[in-house]
ROKE-235817 format. One record per residue: residue number from 1; residue in one letter; x negated, y negated, z negated of N, C-alpha, C in turn. Coordinates in pm, 1 decimal. Example, Ala and Ser with C-alpha at 12.3 -4.5 7.8 and 13.67 -1.06 7.14 Angstrom:
2
@pos=1; code=A; nx=-1319.0; ny=569.0; nz=-780.0; cax=-1230.0; cay=450.0; caz=-780.0; cx=-1320.0; cy=330.0; cz=-780.0
@pos=2; code=S; nx=-1285.0; ny=225.0; nz=-708.0; cax=-1367.0; cay=106.0; caz=-714.0; cx=-1290.0; cy=-3.0; cz=-787.0
***
This chain:
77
@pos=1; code=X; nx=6598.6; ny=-87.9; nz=-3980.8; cax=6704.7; cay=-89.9; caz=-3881.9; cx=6644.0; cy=-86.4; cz=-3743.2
@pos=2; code=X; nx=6677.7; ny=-11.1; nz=-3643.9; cax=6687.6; cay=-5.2; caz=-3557.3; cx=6712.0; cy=-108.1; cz=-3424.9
@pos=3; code=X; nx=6655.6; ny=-146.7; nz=-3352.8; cax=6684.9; cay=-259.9; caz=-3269.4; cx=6746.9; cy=-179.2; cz=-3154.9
@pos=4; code=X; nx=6751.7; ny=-51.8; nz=-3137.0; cax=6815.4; cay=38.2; caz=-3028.3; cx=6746.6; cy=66.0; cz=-2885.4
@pos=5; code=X; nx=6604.0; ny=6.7; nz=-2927.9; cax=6490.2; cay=-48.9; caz=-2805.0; cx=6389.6; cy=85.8; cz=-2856.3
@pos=6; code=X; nx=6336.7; ny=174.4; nz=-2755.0; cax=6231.8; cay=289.2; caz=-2817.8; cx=6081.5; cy=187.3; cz=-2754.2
@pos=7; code=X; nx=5984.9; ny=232.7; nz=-2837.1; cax=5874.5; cay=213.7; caz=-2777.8; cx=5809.4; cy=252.3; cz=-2626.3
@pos=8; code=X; nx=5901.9; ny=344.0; nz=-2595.1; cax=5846.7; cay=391.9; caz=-2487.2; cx=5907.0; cy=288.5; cz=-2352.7
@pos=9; code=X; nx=6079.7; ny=238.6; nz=-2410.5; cax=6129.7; cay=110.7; caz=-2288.6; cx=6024.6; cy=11.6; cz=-2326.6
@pos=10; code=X; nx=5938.8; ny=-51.2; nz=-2397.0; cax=5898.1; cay=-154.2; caz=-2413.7; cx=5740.7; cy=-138.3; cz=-2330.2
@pos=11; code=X; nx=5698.6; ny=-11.9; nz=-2343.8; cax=5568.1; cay=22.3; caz=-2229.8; cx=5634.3; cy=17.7; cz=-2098.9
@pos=12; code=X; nx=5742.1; ny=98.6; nz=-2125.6; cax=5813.5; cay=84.0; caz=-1930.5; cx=5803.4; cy=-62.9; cz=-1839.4
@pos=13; code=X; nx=5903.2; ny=-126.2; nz=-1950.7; cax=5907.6; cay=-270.8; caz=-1905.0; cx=5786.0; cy=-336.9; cz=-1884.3
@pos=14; code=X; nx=5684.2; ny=-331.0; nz=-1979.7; cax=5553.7; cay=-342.7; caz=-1930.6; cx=5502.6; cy=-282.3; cz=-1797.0
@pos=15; code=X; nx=5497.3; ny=-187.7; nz=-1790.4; cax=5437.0; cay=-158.0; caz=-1637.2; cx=5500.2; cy=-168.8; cz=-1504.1
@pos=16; code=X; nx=5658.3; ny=-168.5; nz=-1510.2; cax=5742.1; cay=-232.1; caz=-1449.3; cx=5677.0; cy=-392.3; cz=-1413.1
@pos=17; code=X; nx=5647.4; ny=-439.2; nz=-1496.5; cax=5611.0; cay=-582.4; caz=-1498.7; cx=5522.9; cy=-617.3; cz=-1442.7
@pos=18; code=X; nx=5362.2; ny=-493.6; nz=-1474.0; cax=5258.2; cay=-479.8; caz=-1400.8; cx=5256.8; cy=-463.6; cz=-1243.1
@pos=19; code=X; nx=5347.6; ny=-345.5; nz=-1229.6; cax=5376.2; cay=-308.8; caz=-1094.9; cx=5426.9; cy=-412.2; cz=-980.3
@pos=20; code=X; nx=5509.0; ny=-479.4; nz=-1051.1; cax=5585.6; cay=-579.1; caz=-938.4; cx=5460.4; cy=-679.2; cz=-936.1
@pos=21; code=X; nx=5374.1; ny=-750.9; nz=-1048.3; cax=5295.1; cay=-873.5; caz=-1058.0; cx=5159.9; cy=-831.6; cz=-898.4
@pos=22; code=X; nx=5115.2; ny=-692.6; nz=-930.6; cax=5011.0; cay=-594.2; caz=-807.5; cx=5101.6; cy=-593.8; cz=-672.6
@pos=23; code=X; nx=5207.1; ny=-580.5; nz=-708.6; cax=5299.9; cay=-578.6; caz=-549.8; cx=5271.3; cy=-729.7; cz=-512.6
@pos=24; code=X; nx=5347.3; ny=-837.0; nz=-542.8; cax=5327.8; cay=-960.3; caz=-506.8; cx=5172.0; cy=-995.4; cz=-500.8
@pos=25; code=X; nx=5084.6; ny=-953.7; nz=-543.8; cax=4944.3; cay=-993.6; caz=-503.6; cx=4878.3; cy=-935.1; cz=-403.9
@pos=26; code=X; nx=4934.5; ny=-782.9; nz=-385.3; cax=4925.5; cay=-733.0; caz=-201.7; cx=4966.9; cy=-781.7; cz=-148.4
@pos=27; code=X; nx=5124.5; ny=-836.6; nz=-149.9; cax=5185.4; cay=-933.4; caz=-61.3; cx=5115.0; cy=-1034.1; cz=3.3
@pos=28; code=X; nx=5068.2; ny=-1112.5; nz=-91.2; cax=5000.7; cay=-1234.4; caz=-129.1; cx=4880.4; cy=-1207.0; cz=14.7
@pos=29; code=X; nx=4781.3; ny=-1087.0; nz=-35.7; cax=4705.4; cay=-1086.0; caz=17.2; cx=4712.1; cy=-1031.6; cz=215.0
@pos=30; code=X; nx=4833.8; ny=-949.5; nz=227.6; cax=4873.8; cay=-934.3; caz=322.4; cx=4907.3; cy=-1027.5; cz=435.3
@pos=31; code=X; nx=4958.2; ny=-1141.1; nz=343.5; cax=4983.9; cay=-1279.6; caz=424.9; cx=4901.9; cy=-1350.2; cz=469.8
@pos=32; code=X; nx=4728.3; ny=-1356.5; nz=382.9; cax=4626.3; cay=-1429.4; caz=404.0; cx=4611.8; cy=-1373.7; cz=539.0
@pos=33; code=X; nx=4564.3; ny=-1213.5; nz=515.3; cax=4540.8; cay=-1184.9; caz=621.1; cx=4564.4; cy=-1203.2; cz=764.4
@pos=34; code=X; nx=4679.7; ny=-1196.6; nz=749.7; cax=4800.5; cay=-1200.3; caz=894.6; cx=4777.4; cy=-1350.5; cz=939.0
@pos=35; code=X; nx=4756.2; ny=-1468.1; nz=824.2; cax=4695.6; cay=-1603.5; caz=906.9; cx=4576.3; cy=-1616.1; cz=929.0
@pos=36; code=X; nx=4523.1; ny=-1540.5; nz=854.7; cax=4371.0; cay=-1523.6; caz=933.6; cx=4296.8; cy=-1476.3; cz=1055.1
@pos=37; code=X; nx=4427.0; ny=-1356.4; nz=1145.4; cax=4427.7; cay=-1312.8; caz=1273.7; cx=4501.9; cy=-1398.2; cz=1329.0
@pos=38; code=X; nx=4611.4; ny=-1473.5; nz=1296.1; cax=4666.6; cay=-1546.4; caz=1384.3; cx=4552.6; cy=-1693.6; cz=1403.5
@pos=39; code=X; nx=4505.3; ny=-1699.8; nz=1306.9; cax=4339.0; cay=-1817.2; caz=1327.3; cx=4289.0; cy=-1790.1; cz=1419.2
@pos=40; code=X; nx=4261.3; ny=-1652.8; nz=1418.8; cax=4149.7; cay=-1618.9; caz=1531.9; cx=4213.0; cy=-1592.8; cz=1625.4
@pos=41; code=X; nx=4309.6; ny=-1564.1; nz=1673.8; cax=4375.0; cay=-1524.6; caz=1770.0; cx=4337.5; cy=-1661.8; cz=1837.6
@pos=42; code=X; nx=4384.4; ny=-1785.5; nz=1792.6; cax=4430.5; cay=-1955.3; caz=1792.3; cx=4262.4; cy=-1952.4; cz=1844.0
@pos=43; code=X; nx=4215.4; ny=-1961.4; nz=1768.5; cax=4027.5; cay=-2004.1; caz=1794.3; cx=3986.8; cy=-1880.6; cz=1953.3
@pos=44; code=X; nx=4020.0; ny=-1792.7; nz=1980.4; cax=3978.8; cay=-1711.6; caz=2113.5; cx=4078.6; cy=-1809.2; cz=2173.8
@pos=45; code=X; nx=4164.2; ny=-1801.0; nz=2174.8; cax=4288.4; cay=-1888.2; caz=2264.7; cx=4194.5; cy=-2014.1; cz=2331.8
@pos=46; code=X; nx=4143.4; ny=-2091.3; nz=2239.7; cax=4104.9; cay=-2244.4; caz=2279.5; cx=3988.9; cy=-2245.5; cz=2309.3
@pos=47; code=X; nx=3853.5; ny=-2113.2; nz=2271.1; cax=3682.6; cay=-2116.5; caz=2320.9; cx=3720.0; cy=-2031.7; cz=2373.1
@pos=48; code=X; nx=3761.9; ny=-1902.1; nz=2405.1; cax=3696.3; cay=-1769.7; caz=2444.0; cx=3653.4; cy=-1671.5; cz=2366.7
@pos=49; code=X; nx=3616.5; ny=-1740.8; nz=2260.8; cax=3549.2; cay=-1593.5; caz=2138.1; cx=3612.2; cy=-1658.2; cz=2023.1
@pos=50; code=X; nx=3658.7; ny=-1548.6; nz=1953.7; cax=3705.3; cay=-1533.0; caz=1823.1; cx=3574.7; cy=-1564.6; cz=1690.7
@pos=51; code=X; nx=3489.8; ny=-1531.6; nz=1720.0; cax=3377.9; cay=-1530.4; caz=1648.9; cx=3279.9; cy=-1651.7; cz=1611.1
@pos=52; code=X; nx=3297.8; ny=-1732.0; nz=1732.3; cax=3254.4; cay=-1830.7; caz=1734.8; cx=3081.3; cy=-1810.5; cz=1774.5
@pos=53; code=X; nx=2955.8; ny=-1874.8; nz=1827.3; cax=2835.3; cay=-1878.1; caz=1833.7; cx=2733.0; cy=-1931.7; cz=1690.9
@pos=54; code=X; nx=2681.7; ny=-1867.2; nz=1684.7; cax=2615.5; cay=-1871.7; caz=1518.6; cx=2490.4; cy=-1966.4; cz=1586.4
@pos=55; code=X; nx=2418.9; ny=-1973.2; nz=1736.0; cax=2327.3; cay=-2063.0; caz=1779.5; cx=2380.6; cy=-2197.3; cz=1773.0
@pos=56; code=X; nx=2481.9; ny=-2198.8; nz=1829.6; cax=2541.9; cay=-2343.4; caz=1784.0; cx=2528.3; cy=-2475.8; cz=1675.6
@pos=57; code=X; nx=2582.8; ny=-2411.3; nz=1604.0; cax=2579.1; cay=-2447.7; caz=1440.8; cx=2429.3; cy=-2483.3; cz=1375.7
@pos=58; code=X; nx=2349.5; ny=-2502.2; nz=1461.1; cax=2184.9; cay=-2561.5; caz=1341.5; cx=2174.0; cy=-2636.7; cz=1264.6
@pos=59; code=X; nx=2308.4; ny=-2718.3; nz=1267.3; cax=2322.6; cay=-2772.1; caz=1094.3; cx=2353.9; cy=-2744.0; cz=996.6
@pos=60; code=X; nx=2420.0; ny=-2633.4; nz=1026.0; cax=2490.6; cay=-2571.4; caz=922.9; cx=2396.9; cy=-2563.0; cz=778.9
@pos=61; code=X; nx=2463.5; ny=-2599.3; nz=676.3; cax=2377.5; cay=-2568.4; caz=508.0; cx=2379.1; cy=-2415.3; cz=500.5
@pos=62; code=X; nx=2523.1; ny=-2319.9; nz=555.4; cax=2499.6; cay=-2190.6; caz=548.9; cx=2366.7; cy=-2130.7; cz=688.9
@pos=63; code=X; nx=2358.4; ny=-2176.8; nz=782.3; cax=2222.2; cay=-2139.7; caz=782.4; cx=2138.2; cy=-2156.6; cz=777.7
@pos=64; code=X; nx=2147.9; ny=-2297.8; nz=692.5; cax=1984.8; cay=-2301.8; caz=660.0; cx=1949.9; cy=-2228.3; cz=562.8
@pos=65; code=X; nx=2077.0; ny=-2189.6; nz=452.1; cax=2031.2; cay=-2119.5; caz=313.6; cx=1963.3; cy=-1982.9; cz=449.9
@pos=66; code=X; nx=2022.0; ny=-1883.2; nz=480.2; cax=2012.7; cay=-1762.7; caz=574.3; cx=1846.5; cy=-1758.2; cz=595.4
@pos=67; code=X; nx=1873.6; ny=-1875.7; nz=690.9; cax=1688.6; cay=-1852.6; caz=783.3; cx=1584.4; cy=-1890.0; cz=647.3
@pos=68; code=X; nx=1629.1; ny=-1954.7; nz=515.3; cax=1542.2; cay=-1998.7; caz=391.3; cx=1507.4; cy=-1842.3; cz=314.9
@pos=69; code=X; nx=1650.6; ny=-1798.0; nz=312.6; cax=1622.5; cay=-1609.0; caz=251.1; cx=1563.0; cy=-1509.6; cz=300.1
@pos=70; code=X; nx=1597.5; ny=-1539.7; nz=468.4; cax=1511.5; cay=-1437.5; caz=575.3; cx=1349.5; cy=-1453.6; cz=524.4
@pos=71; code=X; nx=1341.3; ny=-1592.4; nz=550.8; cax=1203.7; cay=-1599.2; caz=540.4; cx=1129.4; cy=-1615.2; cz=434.6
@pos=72; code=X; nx=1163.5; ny=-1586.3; nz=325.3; cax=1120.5; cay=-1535.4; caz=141.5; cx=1123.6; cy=-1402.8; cz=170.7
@pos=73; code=X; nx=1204.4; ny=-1314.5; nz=247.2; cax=1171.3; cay=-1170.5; caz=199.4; cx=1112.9; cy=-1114.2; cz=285.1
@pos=74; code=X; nx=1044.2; ny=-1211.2; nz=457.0; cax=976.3; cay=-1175.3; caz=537.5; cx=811.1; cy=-1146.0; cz=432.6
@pos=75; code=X; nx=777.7; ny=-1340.1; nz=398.0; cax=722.0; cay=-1352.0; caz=368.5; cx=638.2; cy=-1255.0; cz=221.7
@pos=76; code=X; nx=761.1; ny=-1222.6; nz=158.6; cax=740.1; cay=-1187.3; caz=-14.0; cx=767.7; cy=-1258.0; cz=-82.8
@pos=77; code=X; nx=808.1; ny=-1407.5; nz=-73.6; cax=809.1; cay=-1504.9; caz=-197.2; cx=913.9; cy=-1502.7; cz=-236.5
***
């Protein structure tokens, strides 16, 4: 018997399903974005640079890993 459903609506609905799940995750990602310029927008607003000074920061663990890698592949080790 027949359920009146073809195989081919049941792939549709599937990619239908796919399609909208990829839409909402551009979305998704569209939004990060857009608070991520409005961050920086906020951060130039209150220093002057968006970017921030990388001399600054000498505590940072991310640069110490940096100047630790620079200087293994200066070196060779």
């Amino acid at each position: 018997a027949s359920s009146g459903r073809s195989v081919g609506g049941s792939v549709g609905d599937w990619i239908l399903r796919r399609m909208k799940q990829k839409l909402n995750a551009e979305l998704a990602n569209g939004r990060l974005a857009m608070m991520a310029i409005i961050g920086m927008f906020f951060q130039d607003g209150l220093t002057g640079s968006a970017w921030g000074d990388w001399s600054l920061y000498t505590d940072s663990p991310l640069r110490q890993a940096a100047e630790v890698s620079v200087a293994a592949s200066v070196t060779g080790s």
